[in-house]
C-alpha positions in Angstrom: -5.6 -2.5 15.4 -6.3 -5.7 13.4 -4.9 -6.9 10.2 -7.6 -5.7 7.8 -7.7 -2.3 9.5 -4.3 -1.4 8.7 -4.0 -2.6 5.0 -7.1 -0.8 3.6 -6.6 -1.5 -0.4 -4.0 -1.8 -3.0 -2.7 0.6 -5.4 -2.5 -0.4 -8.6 -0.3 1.1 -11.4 1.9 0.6 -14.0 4.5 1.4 -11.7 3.1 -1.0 -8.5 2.7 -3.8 -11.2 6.2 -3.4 -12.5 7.7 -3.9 -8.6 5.0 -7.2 -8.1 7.5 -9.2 -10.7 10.0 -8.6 -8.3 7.8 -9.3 -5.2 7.4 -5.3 -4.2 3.7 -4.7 -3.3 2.2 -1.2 -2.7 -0.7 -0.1 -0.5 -2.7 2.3 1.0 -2.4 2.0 4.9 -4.1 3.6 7.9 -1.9 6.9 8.7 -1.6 5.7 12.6 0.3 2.3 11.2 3.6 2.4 11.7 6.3 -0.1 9.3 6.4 -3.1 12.0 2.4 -2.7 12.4 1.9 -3.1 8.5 4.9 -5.8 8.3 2.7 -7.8 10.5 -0.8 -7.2 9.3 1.3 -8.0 5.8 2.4 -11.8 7.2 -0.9 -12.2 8.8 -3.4 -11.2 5.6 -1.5 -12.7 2.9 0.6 -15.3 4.9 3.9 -14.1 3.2 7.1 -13.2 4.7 8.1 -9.1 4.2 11.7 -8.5 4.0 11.2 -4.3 4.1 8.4 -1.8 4.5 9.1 2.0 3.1 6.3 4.4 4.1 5.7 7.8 2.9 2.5 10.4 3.5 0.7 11.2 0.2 -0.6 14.8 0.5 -3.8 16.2 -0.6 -4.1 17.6 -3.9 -5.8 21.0 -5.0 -8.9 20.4 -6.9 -11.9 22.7 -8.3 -14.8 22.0 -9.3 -16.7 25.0 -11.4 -16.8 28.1 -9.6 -16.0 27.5 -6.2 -12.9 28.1 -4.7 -11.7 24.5 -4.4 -10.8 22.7 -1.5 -8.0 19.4 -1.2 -8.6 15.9 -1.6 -7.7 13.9 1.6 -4.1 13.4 2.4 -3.2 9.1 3.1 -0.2 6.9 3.9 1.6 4.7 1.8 3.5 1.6 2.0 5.5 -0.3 -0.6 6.1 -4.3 1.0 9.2 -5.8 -0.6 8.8 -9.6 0.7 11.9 -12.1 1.2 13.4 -14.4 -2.0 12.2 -17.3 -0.6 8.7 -16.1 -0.1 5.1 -16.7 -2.4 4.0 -13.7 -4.2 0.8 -12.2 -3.0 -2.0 -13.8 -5.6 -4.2 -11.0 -5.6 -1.3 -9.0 -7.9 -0.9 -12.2 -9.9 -4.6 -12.2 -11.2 -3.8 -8.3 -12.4 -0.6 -9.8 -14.6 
């Protein structure tokens, strides 16, 4: 897999913006990815140096819409990057601040 397939976009909350003041990054990955894959693609993409990866599976929800019965929005992984002391913070969260 390359770098850009792995990482596919950030998630930003009030909660993901809190951790980026102490260099804790969260992001939606590909489900395959596992944590040394994303630590990678992490160093490669935003040449930065990741201390820790946690991943978790985010499950679908139950929606409806009108009648119908409803059906589940799609299931995705997610990763929160904590990156060493001594590295640079990842601009694009700096331009959200």
């Amino acid at each position: 897999m390359i770098a850009h397939d792995i990482i596919i976009r950030p998630i930003i909350t009030e909660k993901s913006m809190a951790g980026a003041l102490n260099k804790v990054y969260t992001f939606e990955v590909a489900k395959t990815a596992n944590k040394i894959e994303i630590a990678k693609a992490c160093e490669e993409v935003f040449k930065v140096k990741v201390e820790k990866v946690n991943t978790l599976q985010v499950r679908g929800k139950f929606r409806r819409q009108g009648r119908n019965n409803g059906g589940y929005t799609r299931s995705w992984k997610k990763a929160v990057i904590k990156l060493t002391e001594d590295s640079k913070p990842i601009e694009f969260f700096e331009g959200m601040m």
